[in-house]
VOGU-3710 file (C-alpha; in Angstrom, 3 decimals, decimal comma):
1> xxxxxxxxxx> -17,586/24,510/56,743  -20,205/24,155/53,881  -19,996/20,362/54,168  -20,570/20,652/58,102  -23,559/22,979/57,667  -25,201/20,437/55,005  -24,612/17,903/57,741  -27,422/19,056/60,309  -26,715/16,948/62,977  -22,974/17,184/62,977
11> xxxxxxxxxx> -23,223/20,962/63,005  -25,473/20,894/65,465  -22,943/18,075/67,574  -19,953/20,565/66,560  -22,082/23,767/68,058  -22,512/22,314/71,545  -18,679/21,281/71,600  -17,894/24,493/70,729  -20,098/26,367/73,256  -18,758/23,679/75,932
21> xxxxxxxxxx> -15,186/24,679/75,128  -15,943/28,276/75,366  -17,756/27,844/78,432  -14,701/25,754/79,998  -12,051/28,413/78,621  -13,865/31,165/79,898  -15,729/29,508/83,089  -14,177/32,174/85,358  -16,647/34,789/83,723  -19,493/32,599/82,409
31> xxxxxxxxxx> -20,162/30,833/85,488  -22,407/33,182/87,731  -20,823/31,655/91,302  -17,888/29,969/92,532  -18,663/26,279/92,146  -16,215/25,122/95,630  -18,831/28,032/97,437  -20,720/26,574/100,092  -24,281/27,480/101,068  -25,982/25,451/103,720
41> xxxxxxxxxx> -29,229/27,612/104,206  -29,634/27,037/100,507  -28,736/23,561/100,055  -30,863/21,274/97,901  -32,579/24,381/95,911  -34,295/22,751/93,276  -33,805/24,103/89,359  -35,570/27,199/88,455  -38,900/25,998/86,411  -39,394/24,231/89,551
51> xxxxxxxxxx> -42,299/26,151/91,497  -39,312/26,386/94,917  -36,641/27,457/92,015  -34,769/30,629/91,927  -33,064/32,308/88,997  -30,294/32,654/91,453  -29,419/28,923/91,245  -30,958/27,870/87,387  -29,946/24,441/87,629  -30,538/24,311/91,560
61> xxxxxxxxxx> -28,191/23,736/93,974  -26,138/20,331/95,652  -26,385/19,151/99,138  -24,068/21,589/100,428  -25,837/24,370/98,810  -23,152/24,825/95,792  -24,671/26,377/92,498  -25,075/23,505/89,921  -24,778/25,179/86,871  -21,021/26,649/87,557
71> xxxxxxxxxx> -19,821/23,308/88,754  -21,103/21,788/85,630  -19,241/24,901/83,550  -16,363/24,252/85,698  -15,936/20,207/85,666  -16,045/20,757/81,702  -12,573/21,774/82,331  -11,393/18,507/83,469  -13,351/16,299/81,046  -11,661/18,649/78,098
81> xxxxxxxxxx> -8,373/18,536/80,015  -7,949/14,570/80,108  -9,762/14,363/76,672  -6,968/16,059/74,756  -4,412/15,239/76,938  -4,882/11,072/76,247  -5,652/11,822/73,025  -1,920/13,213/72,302  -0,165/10,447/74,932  -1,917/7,278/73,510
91> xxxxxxxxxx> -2,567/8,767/69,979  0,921/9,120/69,301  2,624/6,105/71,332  0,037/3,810/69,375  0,348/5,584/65,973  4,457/5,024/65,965  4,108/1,072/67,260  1,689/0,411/64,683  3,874/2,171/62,203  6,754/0,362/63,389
101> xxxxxxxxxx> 4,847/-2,779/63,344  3,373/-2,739/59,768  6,843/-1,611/58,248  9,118/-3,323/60,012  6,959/-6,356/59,718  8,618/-10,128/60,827  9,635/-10,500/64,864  9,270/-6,411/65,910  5,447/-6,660/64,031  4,662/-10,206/65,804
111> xxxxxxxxxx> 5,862/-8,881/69,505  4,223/-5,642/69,265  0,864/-7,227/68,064  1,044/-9,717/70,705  1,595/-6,928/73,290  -1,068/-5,475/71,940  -3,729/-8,457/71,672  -2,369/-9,550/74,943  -3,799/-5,721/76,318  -7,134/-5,794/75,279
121> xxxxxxxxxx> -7,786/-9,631/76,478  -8,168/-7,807/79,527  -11,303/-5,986/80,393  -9,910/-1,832/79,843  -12,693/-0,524/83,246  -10,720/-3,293/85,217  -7,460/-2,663/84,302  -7,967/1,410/84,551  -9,532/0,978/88,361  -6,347/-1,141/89,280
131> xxxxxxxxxx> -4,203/1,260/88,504  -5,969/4,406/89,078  -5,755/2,647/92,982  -2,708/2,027/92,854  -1,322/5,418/92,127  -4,107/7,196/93,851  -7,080/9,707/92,630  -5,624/12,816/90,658  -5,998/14,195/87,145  -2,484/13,193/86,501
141> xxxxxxxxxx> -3,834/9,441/87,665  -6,931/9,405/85,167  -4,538/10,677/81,972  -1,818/8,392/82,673  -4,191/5,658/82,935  -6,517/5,510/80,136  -3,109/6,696/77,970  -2,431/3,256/78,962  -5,731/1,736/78,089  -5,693/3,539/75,028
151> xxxxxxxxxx> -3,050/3,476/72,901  -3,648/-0,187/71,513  -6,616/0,720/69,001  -4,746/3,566/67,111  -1,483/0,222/67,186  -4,131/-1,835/65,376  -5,528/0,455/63,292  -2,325/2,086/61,914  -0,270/-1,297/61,293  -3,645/-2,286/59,256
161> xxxxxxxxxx> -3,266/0,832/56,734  0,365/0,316/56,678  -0,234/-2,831/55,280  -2,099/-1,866/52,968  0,203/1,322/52,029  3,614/-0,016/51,697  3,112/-1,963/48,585  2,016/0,928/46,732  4,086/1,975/44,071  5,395/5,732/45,423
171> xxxxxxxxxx> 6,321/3,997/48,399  8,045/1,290/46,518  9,837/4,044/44,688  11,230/5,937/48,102  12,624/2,848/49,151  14,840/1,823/45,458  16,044/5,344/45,532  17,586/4,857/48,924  15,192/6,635/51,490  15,516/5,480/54,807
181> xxxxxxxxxx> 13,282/3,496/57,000  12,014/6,840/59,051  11,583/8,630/56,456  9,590/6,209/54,633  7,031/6,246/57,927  7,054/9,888/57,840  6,724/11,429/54,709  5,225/8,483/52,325  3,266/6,441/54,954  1,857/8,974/57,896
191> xxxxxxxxxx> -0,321/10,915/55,652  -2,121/8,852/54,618  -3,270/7,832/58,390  -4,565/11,593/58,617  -8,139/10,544/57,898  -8,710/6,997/59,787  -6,943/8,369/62,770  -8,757/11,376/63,228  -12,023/10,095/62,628  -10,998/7,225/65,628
201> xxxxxxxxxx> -9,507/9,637/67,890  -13,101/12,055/68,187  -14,845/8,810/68,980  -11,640/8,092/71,213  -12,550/11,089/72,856  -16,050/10,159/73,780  -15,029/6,868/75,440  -12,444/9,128/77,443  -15,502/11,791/78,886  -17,456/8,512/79,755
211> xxxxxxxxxx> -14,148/6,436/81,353  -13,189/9,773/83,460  -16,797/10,288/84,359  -16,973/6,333/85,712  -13,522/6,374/87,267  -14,290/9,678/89,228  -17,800/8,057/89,739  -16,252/4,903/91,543  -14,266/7,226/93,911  -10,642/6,033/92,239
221> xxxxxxxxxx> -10,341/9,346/89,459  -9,926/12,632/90,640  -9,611/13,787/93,298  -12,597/14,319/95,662  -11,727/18,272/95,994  -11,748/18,284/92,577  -14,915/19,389/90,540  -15,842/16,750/87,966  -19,615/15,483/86,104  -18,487/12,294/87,860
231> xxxxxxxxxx> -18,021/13,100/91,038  -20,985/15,389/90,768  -23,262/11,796/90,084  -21,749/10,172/92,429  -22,116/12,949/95,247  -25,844/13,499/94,054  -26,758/9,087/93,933  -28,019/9,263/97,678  -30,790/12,233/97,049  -31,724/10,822/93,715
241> xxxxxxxxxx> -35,680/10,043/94,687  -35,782/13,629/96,421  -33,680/15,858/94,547  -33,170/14,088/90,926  -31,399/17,348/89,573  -28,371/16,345/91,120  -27,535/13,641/89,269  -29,919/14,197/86,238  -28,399/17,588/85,288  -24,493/16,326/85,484
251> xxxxxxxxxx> -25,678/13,158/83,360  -27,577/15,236/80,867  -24,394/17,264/80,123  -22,316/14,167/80,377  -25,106/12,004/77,234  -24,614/15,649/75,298  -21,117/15,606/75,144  -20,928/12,265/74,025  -23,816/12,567/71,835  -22,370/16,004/70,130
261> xxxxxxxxxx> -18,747/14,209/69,699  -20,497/11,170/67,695  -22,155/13,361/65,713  -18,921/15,256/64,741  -17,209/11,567/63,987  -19,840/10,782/61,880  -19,850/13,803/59,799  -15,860/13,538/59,703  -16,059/9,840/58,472  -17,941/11,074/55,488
271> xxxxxxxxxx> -16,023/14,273/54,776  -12,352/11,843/54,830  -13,489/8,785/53,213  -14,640/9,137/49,681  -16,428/6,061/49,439  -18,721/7,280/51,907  -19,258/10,655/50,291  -20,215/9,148/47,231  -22,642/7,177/48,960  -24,310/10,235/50,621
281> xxxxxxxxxx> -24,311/12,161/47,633  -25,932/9,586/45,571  -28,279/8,673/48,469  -29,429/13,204/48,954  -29,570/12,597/44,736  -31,694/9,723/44,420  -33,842/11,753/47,526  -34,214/14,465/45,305  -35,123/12,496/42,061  -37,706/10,969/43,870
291> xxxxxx> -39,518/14,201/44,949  -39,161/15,923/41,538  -40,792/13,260/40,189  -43,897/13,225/42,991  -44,533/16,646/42,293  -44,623/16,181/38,473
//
């Protein structure tokens, strides 16, 4: 927690994730309306520093007069939802190929890398539109989707520190004293993916909120009863020149989110790798040399 709070920006990045996350766990009593209620005498309120704003509606209201704010507290839910959700699916189907693939090494590691290289030759937004119309707009549609789209970078990134892990000597060791293959992966090789993997999978989750947000946005994510910052742009794009807020406000919260989980990945690439802590410490060090000796 001390290294976080040293780290300005990430703490600041970590403090709106965790505010979003409270506000999507507890949306039922932070949101001041229901976000599916419909107002047409009210529709198009714009937000409340606007001189026709109301404190009623602070972030104004949509063209069928629902309150803003609580469908932005309330599509937080989803984004969140299919975050974590391909986070586990593809996190852990890529992390055991690539394990598989840098231990096993020979035909398995060959196959699996050309499944893998064969993937991403393919443009990911292409692929993920394909199928999300083929199996038709739903939450369960967006997750099983970019799970697919996903799971190649941890593959690549895993069988790379394998590589470079397996020839140590403890690892070496397991295997003369007769440890088996799984167990090798396991308990010798999988730690020591704890730091490049997590670092990837926060920035993982960014590209997520932005993929849901564009594959709800193109009509093909979830489902148009649904409440999502997506569907919220793309409901608002015809009244953009009259009544920005409604696509302003979703894609404010949408750049936040992203911007708040890069932050975090940045701090947490520091705090992991070593390397990189050494550098910052010798960088806020040299910072500090050079001001003690401007001021005598």
């Amino acid at each position: 927690m001390a290294e976080l709070w040293r780290d300005k920006a990430g703490f600041l990045g970590a403090l709106f994730l965790v505010l979003l996350v409270a506000a999507a766990v507890f949306a039922p009593l932070v949101a001041p309306h229901d976000p599916g209620q419909q107002d047409i005498m009210n529709r198009l309120q714009p937000p409340v520093w606007d001189s026709d704003g109301d404190w009623s509606n602070v972030l104004g209201t949509d063209t069928l007069g629902r309150d803003i704010l609580s469908r932005l507290i309330y599509g937080a839910r989803v984004s969140l939802f299919v975050g974590l959700a391909v986070l586990v699916i593809a996190g852990v189907a890529g992390v055991l190929a690539g394990l598989v693939a840098g231990y096993r090494g020979g035909r398995t590691d060959r196959f699996i890398m050309r499944v893998v290289d064969t993937q991403i030759a393919f443009p990911g937004l292409l692929i993920a539109i394909l199928l999300a119309s083929l199996l038709g707009p739903s939450v369960r549609t967006v997750v099983i989707v970019l799970s697919i789209n996903g799971w190649m970078i941890y593959a690549r990134m895993t069988r790379g520190v394998v590589l470079s892990v397996k020839e140590t000597p403890y690892v070496e060791a397991a295997e003369i004293i007769g440890c088996r293959p799984r167990r090798v992966m396991l308990k010798h090789i999988l730690p020591n993916l704890a730091a490049p993997i997590s670092t990837l999978a926060v920035l993982e989750f960014a590209r997520i909120v932005l993929a849901e947000a564009a594959l709800s946005f193109l009509g093909v994510g979830v489902k148009r009863t649904d409440i999502s910052w997506g569907l919220d742009v793309a409901s608002g794009q015809d009244q953009v020149f009259n009544s920005w807020w409604l696509v302003v406000m979703p894609g404010i919260v949408i750049s936040l989110t992203v911007l708040s989980i890069n932050l975090v990945a940045s701090w947490l690439r520091v705090v992991a790798d070593p390397q990189e802590r050494e550098k910052r410490h010798a960088v806020l060090y040299a910072r500090r040399l050079r001001e003690a000796v401007a001021h005598g």
